[in-house]
C-alpha positions in Angstrom: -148.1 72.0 83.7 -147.5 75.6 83.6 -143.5 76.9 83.6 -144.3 78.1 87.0 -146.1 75.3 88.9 -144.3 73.4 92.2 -142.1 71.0 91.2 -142.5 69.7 94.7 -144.8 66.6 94.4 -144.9 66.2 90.4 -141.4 64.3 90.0 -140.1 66.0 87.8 -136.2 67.7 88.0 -136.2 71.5 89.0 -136.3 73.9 87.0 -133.1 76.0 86.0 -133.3 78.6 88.1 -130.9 81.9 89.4 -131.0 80.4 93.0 -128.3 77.9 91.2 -125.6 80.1 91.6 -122.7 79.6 89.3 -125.5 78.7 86.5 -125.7 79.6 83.2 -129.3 81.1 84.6 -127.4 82.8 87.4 -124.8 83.8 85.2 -127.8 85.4 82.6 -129.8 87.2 85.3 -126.8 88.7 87.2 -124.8 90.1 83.6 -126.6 89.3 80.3 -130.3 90.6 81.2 -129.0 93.9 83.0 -126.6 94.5 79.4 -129.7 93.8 77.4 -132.4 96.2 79.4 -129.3 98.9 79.4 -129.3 98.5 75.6 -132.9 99.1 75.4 -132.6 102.2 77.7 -130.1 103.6 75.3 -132.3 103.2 72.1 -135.4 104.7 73.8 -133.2 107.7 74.7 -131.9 107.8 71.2 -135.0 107.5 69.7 -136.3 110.8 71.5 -135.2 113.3 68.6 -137.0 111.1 65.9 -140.0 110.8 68.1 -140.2 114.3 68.9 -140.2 114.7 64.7 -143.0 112.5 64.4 -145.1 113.3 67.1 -144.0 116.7 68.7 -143.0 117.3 72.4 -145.4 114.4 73.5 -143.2 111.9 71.6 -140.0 113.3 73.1 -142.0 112.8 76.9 -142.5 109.6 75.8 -139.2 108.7 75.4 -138.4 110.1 78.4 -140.9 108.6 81.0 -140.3 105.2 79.0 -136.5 105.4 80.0 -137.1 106.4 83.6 -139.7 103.4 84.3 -137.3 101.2 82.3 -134.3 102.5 85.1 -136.0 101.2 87.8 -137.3 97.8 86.2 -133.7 97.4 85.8 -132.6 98.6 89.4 -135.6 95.2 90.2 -133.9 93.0 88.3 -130.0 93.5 89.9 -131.4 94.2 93.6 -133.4 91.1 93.4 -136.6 92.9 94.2 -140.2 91.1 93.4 -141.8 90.8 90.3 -144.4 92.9 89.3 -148.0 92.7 88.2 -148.2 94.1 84.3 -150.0 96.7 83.9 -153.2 97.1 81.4 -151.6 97.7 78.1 -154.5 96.9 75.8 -153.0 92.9 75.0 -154.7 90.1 75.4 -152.6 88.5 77.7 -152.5 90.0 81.1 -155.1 88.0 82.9 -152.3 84.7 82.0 -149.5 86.3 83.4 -151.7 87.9 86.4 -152.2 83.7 87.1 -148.7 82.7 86.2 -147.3 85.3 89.0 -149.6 83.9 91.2 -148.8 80.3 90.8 -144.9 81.4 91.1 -145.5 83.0 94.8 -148.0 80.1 95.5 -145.0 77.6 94.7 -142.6 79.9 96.4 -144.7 79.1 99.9 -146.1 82.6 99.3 -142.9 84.7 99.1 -143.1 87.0 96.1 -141.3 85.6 93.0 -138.3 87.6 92.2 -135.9 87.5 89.8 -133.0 85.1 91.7 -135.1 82.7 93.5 -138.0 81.9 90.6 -137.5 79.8 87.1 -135.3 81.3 85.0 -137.3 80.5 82.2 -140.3 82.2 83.8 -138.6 85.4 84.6 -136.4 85.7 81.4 -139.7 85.4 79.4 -141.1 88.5 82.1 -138.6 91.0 81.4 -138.8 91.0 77.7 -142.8 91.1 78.3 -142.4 93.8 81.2 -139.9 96.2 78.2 -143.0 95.9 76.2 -145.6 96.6 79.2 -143.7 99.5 79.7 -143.6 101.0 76.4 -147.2 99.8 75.4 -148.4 102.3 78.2 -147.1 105.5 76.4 -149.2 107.7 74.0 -147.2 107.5 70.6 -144.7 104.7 71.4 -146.7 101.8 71.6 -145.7 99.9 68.9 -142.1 100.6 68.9 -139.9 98.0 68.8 -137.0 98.5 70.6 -134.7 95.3 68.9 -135.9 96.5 65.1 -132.3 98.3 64.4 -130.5 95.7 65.9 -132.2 92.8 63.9 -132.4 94.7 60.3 -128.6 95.7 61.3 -127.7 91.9 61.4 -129.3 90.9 58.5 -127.3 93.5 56.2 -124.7 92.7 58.1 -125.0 89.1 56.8 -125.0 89.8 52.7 -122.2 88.2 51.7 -123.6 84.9 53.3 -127.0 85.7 51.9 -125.8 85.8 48.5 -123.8 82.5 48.7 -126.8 80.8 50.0 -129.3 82.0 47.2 -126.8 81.2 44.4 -126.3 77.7 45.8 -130.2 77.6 46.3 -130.8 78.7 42.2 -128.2 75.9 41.2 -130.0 73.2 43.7 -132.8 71.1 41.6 -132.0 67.7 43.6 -135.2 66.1 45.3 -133.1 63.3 47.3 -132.6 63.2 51.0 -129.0 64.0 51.0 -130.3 67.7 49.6 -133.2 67.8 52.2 -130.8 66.7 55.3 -128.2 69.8 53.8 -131.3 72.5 53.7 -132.4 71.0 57.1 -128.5 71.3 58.4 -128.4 75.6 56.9 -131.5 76.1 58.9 -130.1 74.2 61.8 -127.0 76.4 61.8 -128.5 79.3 61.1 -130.0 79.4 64.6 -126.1 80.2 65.6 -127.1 83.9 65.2 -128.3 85.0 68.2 -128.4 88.5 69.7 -130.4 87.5 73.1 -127.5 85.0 73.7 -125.1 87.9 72.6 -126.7 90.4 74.7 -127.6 92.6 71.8 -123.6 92.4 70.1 -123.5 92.1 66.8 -123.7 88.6 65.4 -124.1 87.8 62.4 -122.8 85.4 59.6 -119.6 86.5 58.0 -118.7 83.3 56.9 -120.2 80.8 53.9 -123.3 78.7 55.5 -122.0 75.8 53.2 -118.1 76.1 53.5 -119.0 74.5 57.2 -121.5 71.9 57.0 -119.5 69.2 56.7 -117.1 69.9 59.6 -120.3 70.4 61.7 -121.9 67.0 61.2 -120.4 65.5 63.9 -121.5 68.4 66.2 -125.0 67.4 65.7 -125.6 65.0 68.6 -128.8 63.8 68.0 -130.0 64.0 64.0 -133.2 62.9 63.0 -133.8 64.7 59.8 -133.8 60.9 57.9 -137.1 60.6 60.0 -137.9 63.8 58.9 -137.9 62.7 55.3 -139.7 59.9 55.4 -142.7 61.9 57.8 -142.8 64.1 54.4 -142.8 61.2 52.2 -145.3 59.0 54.0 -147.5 62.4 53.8 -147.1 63.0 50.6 -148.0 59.5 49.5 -151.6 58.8 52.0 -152.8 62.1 51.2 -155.9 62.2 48.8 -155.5 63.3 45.4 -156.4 67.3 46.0 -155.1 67.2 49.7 -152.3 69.3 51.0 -149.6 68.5 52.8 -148.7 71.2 55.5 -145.5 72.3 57.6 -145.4 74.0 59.9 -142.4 76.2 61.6 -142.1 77.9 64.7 -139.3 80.6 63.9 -136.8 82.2 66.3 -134.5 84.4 65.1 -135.1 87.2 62.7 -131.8 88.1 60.1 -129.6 85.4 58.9 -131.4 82.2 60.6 -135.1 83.6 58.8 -133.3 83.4 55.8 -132.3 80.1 56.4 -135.6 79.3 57.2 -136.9 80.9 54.2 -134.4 78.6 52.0 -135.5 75.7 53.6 -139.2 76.4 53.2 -138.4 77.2 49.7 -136.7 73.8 49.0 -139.8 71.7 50.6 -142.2 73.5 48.5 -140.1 73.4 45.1 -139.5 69.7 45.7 -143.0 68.9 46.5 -142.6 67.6 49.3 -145.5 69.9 50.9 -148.0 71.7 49.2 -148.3 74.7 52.2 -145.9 75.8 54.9 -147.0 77.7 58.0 -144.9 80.0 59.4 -145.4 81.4 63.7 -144.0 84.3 64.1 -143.9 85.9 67.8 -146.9 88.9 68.5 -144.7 91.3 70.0 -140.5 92.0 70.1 -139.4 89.1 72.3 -135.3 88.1 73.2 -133.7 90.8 71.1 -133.8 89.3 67.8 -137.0 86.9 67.5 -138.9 87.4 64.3 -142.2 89.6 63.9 -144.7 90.1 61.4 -142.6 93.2 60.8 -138.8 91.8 60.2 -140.9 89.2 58.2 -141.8 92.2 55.9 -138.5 93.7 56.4 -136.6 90.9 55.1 -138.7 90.7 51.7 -138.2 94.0 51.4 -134.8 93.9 51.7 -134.6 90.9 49.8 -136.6 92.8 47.1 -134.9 96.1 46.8 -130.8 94.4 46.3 -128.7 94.7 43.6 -127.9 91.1 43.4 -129.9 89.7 41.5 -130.6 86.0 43.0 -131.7 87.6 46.6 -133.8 90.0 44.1 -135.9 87.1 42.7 -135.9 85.4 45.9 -137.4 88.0 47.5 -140.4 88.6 44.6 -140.7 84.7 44.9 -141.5 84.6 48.6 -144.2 87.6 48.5 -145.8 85.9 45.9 -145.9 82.7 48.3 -147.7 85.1 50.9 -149.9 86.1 48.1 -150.8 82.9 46.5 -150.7 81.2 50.4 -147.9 78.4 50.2 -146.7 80.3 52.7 -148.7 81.6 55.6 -148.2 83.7 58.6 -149.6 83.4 62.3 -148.6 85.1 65.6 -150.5 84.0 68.8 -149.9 85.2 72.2 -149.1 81.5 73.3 -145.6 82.2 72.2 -144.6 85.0 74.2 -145.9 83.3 77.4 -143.5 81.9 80.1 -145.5 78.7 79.2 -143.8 75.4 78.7 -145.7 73.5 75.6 -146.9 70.8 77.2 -149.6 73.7 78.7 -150.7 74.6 75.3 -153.4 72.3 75.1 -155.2 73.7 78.2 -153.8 77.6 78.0 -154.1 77.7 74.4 -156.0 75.0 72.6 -157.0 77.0 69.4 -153.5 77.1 68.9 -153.0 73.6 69.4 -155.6 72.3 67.3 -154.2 74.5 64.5 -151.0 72.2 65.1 -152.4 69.3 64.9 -153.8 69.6 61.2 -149.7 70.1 60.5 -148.1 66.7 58.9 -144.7 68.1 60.4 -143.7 70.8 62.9 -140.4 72.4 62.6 -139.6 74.1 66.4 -136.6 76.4 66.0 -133.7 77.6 68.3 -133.3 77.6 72.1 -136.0 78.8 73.6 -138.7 76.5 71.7 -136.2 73.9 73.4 -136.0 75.1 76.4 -140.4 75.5 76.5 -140.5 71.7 74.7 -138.1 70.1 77.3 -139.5 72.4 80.7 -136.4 74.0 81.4 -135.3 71.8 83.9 -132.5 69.6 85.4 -132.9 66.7 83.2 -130.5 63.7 82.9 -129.0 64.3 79.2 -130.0 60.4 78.6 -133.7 60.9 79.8 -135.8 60.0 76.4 -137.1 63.2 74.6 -140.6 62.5 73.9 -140.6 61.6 78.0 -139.3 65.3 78.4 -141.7 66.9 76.4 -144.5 66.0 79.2 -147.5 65.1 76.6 -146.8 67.7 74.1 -147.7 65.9 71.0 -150.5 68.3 68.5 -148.3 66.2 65.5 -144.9 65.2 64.5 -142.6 67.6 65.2 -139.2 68.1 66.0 -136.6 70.7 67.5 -133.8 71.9 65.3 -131.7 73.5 67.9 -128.3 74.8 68.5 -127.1 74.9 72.3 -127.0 77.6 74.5 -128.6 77.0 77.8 -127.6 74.0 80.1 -130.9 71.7 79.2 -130.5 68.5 77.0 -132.1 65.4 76.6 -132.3 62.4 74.5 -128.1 61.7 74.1 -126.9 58.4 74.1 -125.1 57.2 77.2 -121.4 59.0 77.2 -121.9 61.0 74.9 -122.6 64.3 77.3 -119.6 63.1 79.1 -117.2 62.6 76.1 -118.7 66.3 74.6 -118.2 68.4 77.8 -114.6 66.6 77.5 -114.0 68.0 74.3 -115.6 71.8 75.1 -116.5 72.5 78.6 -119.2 75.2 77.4 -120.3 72.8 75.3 -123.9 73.2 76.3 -124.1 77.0 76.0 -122.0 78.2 73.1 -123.9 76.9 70.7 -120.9 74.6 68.9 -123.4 71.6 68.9 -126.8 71.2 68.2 -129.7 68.8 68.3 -132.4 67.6 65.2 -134.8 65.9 67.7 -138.0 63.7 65.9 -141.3 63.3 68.2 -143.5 61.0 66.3 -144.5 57.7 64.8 -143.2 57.2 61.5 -145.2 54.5 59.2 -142.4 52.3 57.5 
């Protein structure tokens, strides 16, 4: 099932789309997209004196030609127009979203897709692939990242919180699961810091990650992590005497919420609770502030390169993990598809048999939600491993925040008695889900 197939005859709920007006999607499409393809314009423009610096006049043209085709992508997005075939830009990917285009206009009775009628999912993930389409096709630009300011911006921007957190991680030798469900809970809440859902405005964390845990248990409307645990545990204990155990984590944000991340992968490690942690980062810039090889790189850096000396050590520690391989990087083009998961297996099954040798899958932020779930109208009480349409390489489990209007897996009333408490409740990202897909062995 591809994020693009007919939802006609499969019986399954729609998917969220623009043609829902008053949406969140409609809402995103009409105001937040434009703001954030605007934003992009603006840096590209900027960015012509340094580019004319490194790379003459032809770096400065650049700039130029990449803001005028990025003008009139964004003139197709707020006049509706149809979407557009990628052009070759020397990735591997343009033969899937040649076929995904033609499944959408195929679904759409053979009306081109465009950006108010198709799934919001599949034409959110197309503009942030069609800014980097556009900018691949240029002589000296092709690697520029657009979002790399932005996300660097709102991790310095975060230091004060980055400094509580790795003092409270130095002081933290506890192996029980009240310490793991508080690591698990930072990470969680981490995923708060958000500059697609901001549309680029600042956002980071001003405020000590620990100073709110406790008032935001009881925002976390599904928790799992005690399952969690016990996944590690039982892992840990039918392994073979030399055997690993692995996790894996799908990251989303780059700047506070990596850290986090980082902290948590740190913990797992130092308590033995796995031997090696995977970390996916995304192939090329994606929603504004998801994490690349390079913001990986960034933030040791950073990390390295600080006066204080606690995010100092941290940050020689984790480049010694890449060294020694606790830690290890991927990126795969799988994750800047409009894909839901549950196509993995056919669109991507190198990617999914990698999975499968995890013990435990960590699937950060929104958009691996929105991807696990389908992005579609679901009934908040349908079950979540029923949502996630087959998707099942290994245990795994979403550790989300909420900001789009998809949820599954509540209890009965309890969407009811939320949205009575906060009427935004599903998109402001004031509750949060830790969702468990798996058998557990008791």
């Amino acid at each position: 099932m591809t994020a693009t197939s007919s939802d006609e005859n499969d019986g399954l709920p729609p998917r969220l789309s623009a043609r829902f007006e008053g949406s969140f999607a409609y809402l995103t499409i009409k105001d937040r997209l434009p703001v954030i393809t605007t934003k992009v314009v603006n840096t590209v423009y900027t960015y012509r004196i340094e580019a004319a610096q490194l790379h003459g006049q032809d770096g400065a043209t650049d700039c130029k030609d990449i803001v005028a085709k990025l003008s009139k992508f964004r003139n197709e997005l707020q006049t509706d127009k149809a979407i557009l075939p990628l052009q070759p830009d020397g990735e591997d990917d343009i033969e899937i979203w040649e076929r995904c285009l033609e499944e959408e206009t195929k679904a759409n009775g053979g009306t081109p897709a465009s950006w108010f009628t198709s799934p919001w999912l599949y034409v959110e993930c197309y503009m942030y692939r069609r800014i980097v389409n556009i900018i691949r096709q240029s002589n000296h630009l092709r690697k520029f990242d657009p979002f790399s300011e932005q996300k660097k911006a709102a991790l310095k921007q975060s230091q004060e919180a980055l400094v509580i957190l790795a003092e409270y991680q130095k002081m933290t030798h506890g192996k029980g699961i009240d310490c793991f469900k508080e690591f698990m809970e930072i990470s969680l809440w981490g995923n708060k810091c958000d500059l697609s859902i901001s549309a680029g405005v600042e956002n980071s964390q001003k405020i000590s990650p620990l100073a709110q845990l406790a008032n935001l248990r009881n925002k976390i409307l599904v928790n799992d992590s005690d399952k969690l645990w016990r996944v590690l545990q039982n892992s840990r204990e039918s392994k073979a005497e030399n055997e690993a155990v692995r996790m894996d984590i799908v990251l989303d944000n780059a700047g506070f919420e990596l850290f986090t991340d980082l902290c948590l992968a740190e913990y797992i490690l130092r308590t033995n609770l796995a031997d090696v942690i995977v970390m996916h980062y995304k192939a090329m810039p994606w929603f504004v502030s998801d994490v690349g090889q390079d913001d990986f790189s960034h933030t040791l850096n950073y990390l390295e390169h600080q006066e204080n000396d606690s995010l100092k050590k941290l940050g020689r520690c984790w480049s010694q993990r890449i060294n020694t391989k606790s830690w290890v990087l991927q990126g795969h083009p799988f994750w800047t598809t409009p894909h839901d998961f549950s196509a993995m297996q056919s669109v991507a099954p190198d990617l999914y048999s990698e999975l499968a040798k995890s013990d435990l899958i960590l699937l950060k932020g929104d958009l691996n939600y929105r991807k696990l779930v389908g992005d579609r109208q679901w009934e908040p009480t349908i079950p979540y491993v029923e949502a996630l349409c087959g998707f099942h390489p290994a245990p795994h489990c979403a550790l989300r925040t909420c900001k789009a209007d998809v949820i599954v897996g509540l209890d009965d009333g309890v969407a009811e008695q939320t949205a009575a408490e906060d009427r935004d409740w599903l998109i402001d990202g004031k509750f949060a889900v830790i969702q468990f897909s798996g058998m557990i062995r008791t």
